[in-house]
N, C-alpha and C positions, 0 to 999 in steps of 0.2 A: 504494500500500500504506500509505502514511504516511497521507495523508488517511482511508481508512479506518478505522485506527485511530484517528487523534484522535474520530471521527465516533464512534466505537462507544464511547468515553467511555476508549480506555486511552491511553496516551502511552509511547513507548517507554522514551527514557532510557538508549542504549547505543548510540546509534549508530556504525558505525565499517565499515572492510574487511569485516571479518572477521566482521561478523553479518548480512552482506547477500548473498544468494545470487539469482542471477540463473539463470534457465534459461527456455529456448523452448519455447512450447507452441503448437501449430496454427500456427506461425509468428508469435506474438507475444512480446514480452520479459516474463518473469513478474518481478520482485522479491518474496523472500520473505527475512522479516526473520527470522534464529536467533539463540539465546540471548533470551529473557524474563525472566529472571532480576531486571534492575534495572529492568523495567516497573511502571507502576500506573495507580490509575483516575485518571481526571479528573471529578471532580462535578461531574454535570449538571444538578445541581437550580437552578432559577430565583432561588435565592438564594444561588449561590455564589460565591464571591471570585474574582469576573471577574480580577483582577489577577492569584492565583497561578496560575488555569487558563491564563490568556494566557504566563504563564512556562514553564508545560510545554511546552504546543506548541511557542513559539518555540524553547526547547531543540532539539528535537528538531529545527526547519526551518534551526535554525542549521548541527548539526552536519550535516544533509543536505546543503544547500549546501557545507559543505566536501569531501565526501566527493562529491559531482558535480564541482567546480572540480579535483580532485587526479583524479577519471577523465578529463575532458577536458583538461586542461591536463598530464597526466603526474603533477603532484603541486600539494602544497597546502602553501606551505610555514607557512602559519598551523592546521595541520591538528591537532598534538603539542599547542603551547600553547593553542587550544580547546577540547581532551581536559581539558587542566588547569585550564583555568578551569571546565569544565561540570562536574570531578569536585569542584571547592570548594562547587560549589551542590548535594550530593547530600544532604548532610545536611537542607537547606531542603526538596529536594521530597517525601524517605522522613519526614520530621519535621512534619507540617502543625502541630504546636504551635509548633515551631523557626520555622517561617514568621510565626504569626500575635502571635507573643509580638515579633517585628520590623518588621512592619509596623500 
């Protein structure tokens, strides 16, 4: 679900428990991601700042990684302070002038 999103040009930007619903379909595991809320696009024009579109993804594979590691493992205990470091970069990703005026 994640890969297809980034593929489709959006980035989530909220990952966490609570926006990841999981249910079986024809006997396969579906993941469906709720709340979009603090989602956006990612610019896919051939001239766009590979650097900040590279920071959105990884956002979002970061927090996914954590939120796999705390289902397999029972918890994650670097889970809360990742929340809090991704929520210091929100003003960067909703701000593309905040971004570009730092880099």
């Amino acid at each position: 679900t994640l890969s297809e999103f980034h593929d489709g040009g959006v980035f989530y930007n909220n990952l966490s428990f609570e926006n990841i619903v999981l249910n079986t379909v024809e006997g396969a595991d579906i993941a469906t991601f709720i709340d979009l809320s603090k989602s956006g696009f990612i610019d896919m024009r051939p001239n766009a700042d590979k650097e900040y579109t590279d920071m959105l993804r990884s956002t979002d594979l970061k927090m996914m990684g954590h939120v796999l590691r705390a289902i397999f493992h029972g918890e994650d205990p670097n889970f809360e302070q990742c929340q809090k470091e991704e929520s210091a970069h929100k003003n960067i990703v909703h701000d593309n002038d905040t971004w570009n005026s730092h880099h």
